[in-house]
N, C-alpha and C positions, 0 to 999 in steps of 0.2 A: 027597495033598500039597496044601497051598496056598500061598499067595502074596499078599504087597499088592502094588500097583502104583499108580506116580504117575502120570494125565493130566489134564488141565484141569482144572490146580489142587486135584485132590480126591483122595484117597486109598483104594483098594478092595481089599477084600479078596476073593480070588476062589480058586475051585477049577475041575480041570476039568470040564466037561461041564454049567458052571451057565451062565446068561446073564444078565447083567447093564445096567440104563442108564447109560450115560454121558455125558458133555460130548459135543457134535456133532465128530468128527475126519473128515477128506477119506478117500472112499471109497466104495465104491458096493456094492448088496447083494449078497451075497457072496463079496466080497475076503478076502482072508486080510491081517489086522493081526499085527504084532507090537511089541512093548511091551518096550521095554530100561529104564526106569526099576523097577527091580524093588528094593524097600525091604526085603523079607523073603522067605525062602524057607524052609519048617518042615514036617514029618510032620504031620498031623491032630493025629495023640496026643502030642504036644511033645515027642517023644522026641529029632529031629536040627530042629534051628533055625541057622539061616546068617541072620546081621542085617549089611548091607551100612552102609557107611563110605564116601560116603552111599546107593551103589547096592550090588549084588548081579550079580555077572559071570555073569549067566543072564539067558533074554530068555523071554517069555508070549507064544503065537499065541493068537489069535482071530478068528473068522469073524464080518462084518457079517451080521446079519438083518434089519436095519431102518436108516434114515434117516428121522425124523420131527420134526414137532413138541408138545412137551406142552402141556396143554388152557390153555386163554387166562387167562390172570389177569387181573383190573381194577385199574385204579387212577386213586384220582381223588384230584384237588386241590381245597382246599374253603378259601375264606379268610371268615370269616363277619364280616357288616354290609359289606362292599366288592361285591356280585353279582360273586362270583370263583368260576367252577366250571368245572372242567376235568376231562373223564373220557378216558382212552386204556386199552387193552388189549396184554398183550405175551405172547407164546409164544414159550417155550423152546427151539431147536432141539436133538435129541438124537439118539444110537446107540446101537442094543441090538445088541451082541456075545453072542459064547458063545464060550465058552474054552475051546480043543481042548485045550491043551498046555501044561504045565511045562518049561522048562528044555530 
C-alpha cells in the first residue's frame, strides 16, 4: 500500500517500512507522528486508488529517527565595481521518519 502525504508544504509519497526526510516538524527521537493530511491512498499495483477531495479519511503513523540539520550551503552577494561582498551560510533543519503504518 502507499500513500502521498502533505507536510511542509511538500508532498511525499511513502510506503510502509521506508524512511524518508522531511521538513523539520516538533518532536523528539522516537515519538510516534501521525499524518492526517493524506492526498491519496492506492495498492502498489493500481488495482484500488481512494483520491481524497481534498484529504483522504485515513491518517500515516510514523516514528522520528532523527532531528538534524542538512549540510551548510553558501551564499554570497557580489555587486561588482561598488567593493560589495557579502558571504553568509544557511542549514536546513530536518526529520527523518519511517513509516510504520497505513490507514
Amino acid at each position: 500500500m502507499i500513500a502521498v502525504i502533505a507536510t511542509g508544504g511538500k508532498q511525499y509519497l511513502v510506503k510502509p517500512g521506508e524512511s524518508i526526510k522531511i521538513e523539520k516538524i516538533k518532536g523528539a527521537k522516537g515519538e510516534t507522528v501521525v499524518f492526517d493530511k493524506v492526498l491519496l491512498v492506492a495498492e502498489e499495483d493500481g488495482s484500488k486508488i481512494e483520491i481524497g477531495t481534498p484529504h483522504v479519511k485515513t491518517t500515516v503513523s510514523a516514528e522520528i529517527l532523527e532531528q538534524g540539520r542538512a549540510e551548510k550551503v553558501e551564499v554570497v552577494h557580489y555587486r561588482a565595481k561598488v567593493r560589495y561582498k557579502k558571504r553568509s551560510g544557511h542549514r536546513q533543519p530536518f526529520t527523518r521518519i519511517k513509516i510504520q503504518k497505513i490507514g
